[in-house]
C-alpha positions in Angstrom: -8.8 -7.6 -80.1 -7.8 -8.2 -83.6 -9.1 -11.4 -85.7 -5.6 -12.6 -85.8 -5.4 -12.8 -82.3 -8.4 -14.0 -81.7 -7.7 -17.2 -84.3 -4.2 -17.9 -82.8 -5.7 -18.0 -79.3 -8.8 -20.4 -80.5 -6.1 -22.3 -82.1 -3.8 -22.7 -79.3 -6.5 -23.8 -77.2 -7.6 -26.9 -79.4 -4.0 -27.9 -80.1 -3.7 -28.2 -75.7 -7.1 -30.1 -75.9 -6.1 -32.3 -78.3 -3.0 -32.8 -76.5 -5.1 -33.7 -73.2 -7.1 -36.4 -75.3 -4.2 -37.6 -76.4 -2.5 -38.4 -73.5 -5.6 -40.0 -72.0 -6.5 -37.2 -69.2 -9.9 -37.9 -67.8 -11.8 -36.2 -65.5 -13.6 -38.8 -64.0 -12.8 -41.7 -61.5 -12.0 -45.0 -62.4 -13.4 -47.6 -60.3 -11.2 -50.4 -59.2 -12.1 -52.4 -56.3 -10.5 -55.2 -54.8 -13.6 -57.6 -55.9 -12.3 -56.7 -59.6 -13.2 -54.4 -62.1 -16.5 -52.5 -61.7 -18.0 -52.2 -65.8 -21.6 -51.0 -64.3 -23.2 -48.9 -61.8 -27.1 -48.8 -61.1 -28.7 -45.9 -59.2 -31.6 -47.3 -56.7 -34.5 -44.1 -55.6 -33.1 -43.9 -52.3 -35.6 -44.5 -49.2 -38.1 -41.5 -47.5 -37.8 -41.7 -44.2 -38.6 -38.0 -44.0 -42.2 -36.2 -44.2 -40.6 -34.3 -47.5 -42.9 -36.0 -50.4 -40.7 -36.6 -53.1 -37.6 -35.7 -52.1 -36.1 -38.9 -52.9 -36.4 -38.4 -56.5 -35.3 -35.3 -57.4 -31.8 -37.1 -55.2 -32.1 -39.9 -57.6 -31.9 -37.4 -60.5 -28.7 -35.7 -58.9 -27.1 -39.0 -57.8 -27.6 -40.2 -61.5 -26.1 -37.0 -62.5 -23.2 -37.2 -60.2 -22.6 -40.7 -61.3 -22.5 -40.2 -64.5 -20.2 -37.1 -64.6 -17.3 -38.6 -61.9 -17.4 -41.9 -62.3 -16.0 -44.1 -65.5 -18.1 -46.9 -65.3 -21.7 -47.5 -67.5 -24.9 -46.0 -65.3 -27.0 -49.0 -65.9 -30.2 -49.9 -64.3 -30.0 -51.1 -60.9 -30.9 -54.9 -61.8 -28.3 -55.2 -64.7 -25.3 -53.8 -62.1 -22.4 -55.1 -60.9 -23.0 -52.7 -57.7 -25.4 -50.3 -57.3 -25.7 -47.2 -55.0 -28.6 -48.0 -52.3 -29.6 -45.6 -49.4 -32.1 -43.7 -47.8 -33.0 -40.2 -46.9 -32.7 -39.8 -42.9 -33.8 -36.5 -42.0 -35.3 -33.1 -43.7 -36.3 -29.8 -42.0 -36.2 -26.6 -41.8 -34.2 -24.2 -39.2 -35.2 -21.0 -37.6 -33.8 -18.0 -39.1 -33.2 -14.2 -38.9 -35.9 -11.8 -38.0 -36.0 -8.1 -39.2 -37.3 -5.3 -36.4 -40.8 -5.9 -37.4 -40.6 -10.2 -36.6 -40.6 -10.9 -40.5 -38.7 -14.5 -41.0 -36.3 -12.7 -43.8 -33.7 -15.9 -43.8 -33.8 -19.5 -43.1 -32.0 -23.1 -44.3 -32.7 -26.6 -45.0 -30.7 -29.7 -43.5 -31.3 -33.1 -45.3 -29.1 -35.8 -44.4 -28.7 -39.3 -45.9 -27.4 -42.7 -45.2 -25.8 -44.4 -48.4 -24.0 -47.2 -49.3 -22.5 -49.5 -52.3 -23.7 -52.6 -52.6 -22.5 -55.4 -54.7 -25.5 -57.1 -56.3 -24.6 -60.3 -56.7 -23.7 -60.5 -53.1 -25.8 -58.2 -51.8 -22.8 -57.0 -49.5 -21.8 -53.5 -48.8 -18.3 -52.8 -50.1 -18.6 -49.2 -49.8 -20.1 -47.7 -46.4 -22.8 -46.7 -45.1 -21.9 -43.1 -45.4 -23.6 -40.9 -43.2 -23.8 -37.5 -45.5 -25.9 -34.3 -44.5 -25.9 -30.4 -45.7 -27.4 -27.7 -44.0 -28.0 -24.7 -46.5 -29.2 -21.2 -45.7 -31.2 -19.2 -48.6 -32.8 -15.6 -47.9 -36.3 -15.2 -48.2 -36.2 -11.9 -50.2 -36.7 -13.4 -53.4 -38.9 -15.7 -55.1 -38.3 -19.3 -55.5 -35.1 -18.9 -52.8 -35.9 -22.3 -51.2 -36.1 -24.3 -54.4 -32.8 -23.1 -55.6 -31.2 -23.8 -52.2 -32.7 -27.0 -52.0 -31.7 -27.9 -55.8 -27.9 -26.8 -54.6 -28.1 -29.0 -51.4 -29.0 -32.1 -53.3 -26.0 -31.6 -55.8 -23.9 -31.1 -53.1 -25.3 -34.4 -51.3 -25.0 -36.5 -54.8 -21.4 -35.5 -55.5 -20.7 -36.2 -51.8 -22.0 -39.1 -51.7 -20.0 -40.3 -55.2 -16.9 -39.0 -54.0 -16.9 -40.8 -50.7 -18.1 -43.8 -52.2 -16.1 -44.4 -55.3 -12.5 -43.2 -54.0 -10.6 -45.6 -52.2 -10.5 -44.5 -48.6 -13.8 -45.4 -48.3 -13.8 -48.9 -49.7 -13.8 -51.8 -47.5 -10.8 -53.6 -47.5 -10.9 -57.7 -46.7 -10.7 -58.2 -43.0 -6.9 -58.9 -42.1 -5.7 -61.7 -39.9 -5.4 -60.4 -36.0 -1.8 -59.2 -35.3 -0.3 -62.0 -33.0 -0.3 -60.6 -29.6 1.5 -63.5 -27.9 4.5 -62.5 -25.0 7.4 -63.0 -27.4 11.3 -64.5 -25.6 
């Protein structure tokens, strides 16, 4: 590919980027709820509830993550929020998997669920849930460090899940609505 080619296309990339700024395209959500304007999130380290030691903070790394990529609000601590997201880890284990001829585990998985919600803090009401969320990933045992990297990918997968659900509207409580009159009408 010639140099003049390769310059024009660099170039023609930037001026659409620019263009994208400029028209104020965003990737990530913007939180409105019907209590008003959410400025600031906080991340609490989710409840244990399994026998998995520290589980719950490599989750709190990938919520914060998650958070902080898809949602347009400032990840703050959890005391200085206006809601924070509060939960705990339900379940962890391992499954069975596939044998070779000789009765040699060769592939297994991991299921971890988790029960989350978002809470306004000055309240201390949920406005957003609970959310029960689980993932159930299956890794080979051929290679080394297999279980790690499945577990890392479950987590993600359970943060953004969890965000998502949260923070997009379907999922947000809406105030309770008078009872539909169900009087005999003439």
């Amino acid at each position: 590919m010639s140099t003049a080619r390769i310059v024009a296309s660099a170039s023609l990339f930037m001026a659409l980027g620019s263009l994208l700024v400029a028209c104020g395209y965003s990737t990530h959500l913007t939180v409105a709820i019907e209590l008003g304007e959410i400025e600031s999130i906080g991340v609490e380290i989710f409840g244990n509830d399994t026998l998995e030691r520290d589980l719950e903070r490599e989750l709190h790394a990938e919520l914060t993550r998650s958070v902080r990529n898809l949602i347009d609000a400032d990840l703050v601590s959890p005391e200085r929020a206006d809601v924070v997201l509060r939960g705990k880890l339900t379940r962890f284990s391992r499954r069975g998997g596939i044998r070779s001829r000789d009765n040699e585990l060769v592939q297994t998985g991991l299921l971890i669920a988790v029960e989350a919600s978002l809470v306004e803090l000055s309240s201390g009401e949920s406005i957003s849930g609970p959310l029960d969320v689980d993932v159930d990933v299956g890794f080979s045992l051929t290679g080394a460090g297999m279980e790690a990297e499945s577990r890392r990918r479950a987590l993600i997968n359970l943060a953004d899940r969890i965000t998502l659900d949260l923070f997009t509207a379907g999922a947000i409580r809406e105030p309770p609505s008078e009872a539909p009159d169900t009087s005999p009408t003439e």
